[in-house]
Every structure is written in structure tokens, then in C-alpha cells.
C-alpha positions in Angstrom: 0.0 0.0 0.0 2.8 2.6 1.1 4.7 1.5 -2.1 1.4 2.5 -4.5 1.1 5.5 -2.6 4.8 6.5 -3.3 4.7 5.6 -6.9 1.7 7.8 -7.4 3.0 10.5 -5.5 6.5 10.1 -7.9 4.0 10.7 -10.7 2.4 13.6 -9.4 6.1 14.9 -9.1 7.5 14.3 -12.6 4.1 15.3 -13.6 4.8 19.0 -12.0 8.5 19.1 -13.0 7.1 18.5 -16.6 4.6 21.2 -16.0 7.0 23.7 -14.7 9.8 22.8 -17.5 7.1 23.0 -20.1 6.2 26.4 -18.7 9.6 27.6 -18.4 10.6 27.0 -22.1 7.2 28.9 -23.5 8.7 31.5 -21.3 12.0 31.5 -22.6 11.1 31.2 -26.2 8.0 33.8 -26.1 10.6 36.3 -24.6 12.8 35.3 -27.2 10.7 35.9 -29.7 9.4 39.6 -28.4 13.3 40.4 -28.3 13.6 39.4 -32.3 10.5 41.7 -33.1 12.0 44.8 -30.9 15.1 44.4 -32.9 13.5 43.8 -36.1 11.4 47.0 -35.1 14.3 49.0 -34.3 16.3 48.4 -37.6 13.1 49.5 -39.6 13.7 53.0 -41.0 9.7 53.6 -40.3 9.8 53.3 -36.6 8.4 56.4 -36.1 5.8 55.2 -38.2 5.2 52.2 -36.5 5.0 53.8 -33.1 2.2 56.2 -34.3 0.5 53.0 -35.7 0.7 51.4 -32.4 0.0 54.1 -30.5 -3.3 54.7 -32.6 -4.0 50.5 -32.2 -3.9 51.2 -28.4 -6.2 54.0 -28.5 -9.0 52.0 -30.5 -8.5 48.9 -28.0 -9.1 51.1 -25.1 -11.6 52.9 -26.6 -13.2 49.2 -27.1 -12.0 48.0 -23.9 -14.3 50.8 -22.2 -17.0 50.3 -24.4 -17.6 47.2 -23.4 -16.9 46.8 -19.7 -17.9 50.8 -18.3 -21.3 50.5 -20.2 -24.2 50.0 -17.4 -26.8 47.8 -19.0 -29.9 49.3 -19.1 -32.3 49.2 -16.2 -34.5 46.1 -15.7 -37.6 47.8 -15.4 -36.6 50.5 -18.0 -36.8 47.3 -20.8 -40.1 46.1 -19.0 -41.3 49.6 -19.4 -39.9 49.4 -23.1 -41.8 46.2 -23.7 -45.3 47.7 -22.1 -45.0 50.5 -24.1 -44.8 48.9 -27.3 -47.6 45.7 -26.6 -49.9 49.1 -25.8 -49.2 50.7 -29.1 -49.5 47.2 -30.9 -52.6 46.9 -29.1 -54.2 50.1 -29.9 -53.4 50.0 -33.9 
């Protein structure tokens, strides 16, 4: 019984050492790969450009960004309301 126990506990551990050496080589090759496209960005002879590109990309995704999550949905009984308002005018046609 102990020796099931420690052979699942040894695959719980290689499990989370592949895990963590898994994680650590997306990490190492996505900042690797950000450090090739700053370079390649630098060498460019449009980075000014570029920059007003991506500053003008940012702008629109905050814009969105706010859009999306500062909106208050409308009232609950504001689209009850709504609803009443237009069965009446159905109703009276």
C-alpha cells in the first residue's frame, strides 16, 4: 500500500516538474521571440511610423476596452417599461 502511494506521489512529481519545465521553455522562447521583433522594429527605418501605428492601435483597443466593460446595462424595469409600451401601441393599432 505505502509503495502504491509513493509511486503515485513520484507521478504527481514528474508530472509537476514537466509542468514547470514546459512552462519555463514557453517563457523563454516567447521572450525570445518579443526580443527578435523589438530588434526587427528597431532596424526599420519607419519606426516612427510604427510607433504612431501602435499608439493609434492602443487607443482603439481602449476605446473598445471601455466600451464594453464601463457600459451600465440598461435598467431592468426601464426594458419592462420598453416592452409595455410597445404591446400598448401594438394593441391600440
Amino acid at each position: 500500500m505505502a509503495r502504491e502511494e509513493d509511486q503515485r506521489r513520484a507521478g504527481l512529481d514528474s508530472q509537476a516538474l514537466l509542468l514547470a519545465a514546459g512552462l519555463a521553455e514557453l517563457a523563454v522562447t516567447t521572450v525570445g521571440s518579443a526580443v527578435g521583433a523589438v530588434r526587427d522594429a528597431l532596424r526599420r527605418s519607419d519606426t516612427a511610423e510604427l510607433a504612431a501605428e501602435a499608439e493609434h492601435d492602443l487607443l482603439a483597443r481602449g476605446r473598445l476596452a471601455l466600451d464594453r466593460y464601463a457600459a451600465a446595462p440598461p435598467a431592468h424595469l426601464e426594458i419592462l417599461a420598453r416592452r409595455a409600451l410597445a404591446r400598448q401601441a401594438a394593441d391600440g393599432e
